[in-house]
C-alpha positions as CSV (number, residue, x, y, z in Angstrom):
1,X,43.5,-43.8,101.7
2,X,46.6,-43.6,103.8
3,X,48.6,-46.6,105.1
4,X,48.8,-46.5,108.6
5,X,50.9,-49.7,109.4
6,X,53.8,-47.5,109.6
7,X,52.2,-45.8,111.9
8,X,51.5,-48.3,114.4
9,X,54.4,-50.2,113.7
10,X,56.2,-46.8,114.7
11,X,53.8,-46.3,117.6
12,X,55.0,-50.0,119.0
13,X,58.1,-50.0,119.0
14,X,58.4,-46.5,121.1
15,X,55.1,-47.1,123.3
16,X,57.6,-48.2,126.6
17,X,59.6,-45.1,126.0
18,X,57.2,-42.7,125.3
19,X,55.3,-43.8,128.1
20,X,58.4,-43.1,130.5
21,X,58.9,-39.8,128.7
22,X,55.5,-38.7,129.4
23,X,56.1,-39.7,133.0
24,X,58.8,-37.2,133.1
25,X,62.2,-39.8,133.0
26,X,63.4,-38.5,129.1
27,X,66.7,-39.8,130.2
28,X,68.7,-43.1,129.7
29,X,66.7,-44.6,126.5
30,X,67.8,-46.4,123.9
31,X,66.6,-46.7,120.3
32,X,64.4,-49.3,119.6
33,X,66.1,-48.9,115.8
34,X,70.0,-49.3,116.3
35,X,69.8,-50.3,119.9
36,X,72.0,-47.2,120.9
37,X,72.0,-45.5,123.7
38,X,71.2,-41.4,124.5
39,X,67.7,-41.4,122.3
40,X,66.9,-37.1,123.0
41,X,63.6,-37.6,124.5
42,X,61.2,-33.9,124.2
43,X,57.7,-33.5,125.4
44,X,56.0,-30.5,126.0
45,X,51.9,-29.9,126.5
46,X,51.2,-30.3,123.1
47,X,53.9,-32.5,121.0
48,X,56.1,-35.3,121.8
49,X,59.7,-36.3,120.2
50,X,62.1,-39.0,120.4
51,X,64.7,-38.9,117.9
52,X,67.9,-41.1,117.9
53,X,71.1,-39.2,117.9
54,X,73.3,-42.3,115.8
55,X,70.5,-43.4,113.3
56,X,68.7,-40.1,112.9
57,X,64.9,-42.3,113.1
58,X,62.2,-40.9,115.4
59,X,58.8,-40.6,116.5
60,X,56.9,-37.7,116.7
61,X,53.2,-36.7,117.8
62,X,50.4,-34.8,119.1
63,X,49.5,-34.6,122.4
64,X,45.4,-34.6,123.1
């Protein structure tokens, strides 16, 4: 069985931005890692990603 705490721990920490991204403002973020600024928000009509440019962490998934 796979440990999904990761998962959700991953999924609240970037629920405000992805929420923003999805709404079509992928501009101004910052990472909810390292705290910098100029996260590169994509989103597309199947996938999402929001990867930090300093730290290199992101978050990536499926759209239904």
């Amino acid at each position: 069985m796979q440990d999904t705490g990761s998962d959700i721990d991953a999924l609240d920490a970037y629920e405000d931005i992805l929420q923003e991204v999805l709404a079509g403002r992928s501009e101004g973020h910052r990472c909810p890692n390292c705290g910098e600024e100029g996260l590169d928000c994509r989103a597309d009509e199947a996938k999402v990603r929001l990867e930090c440019r300093k730290c290199g962490r992101f978050f990536e998934g499926l759209l239904a």
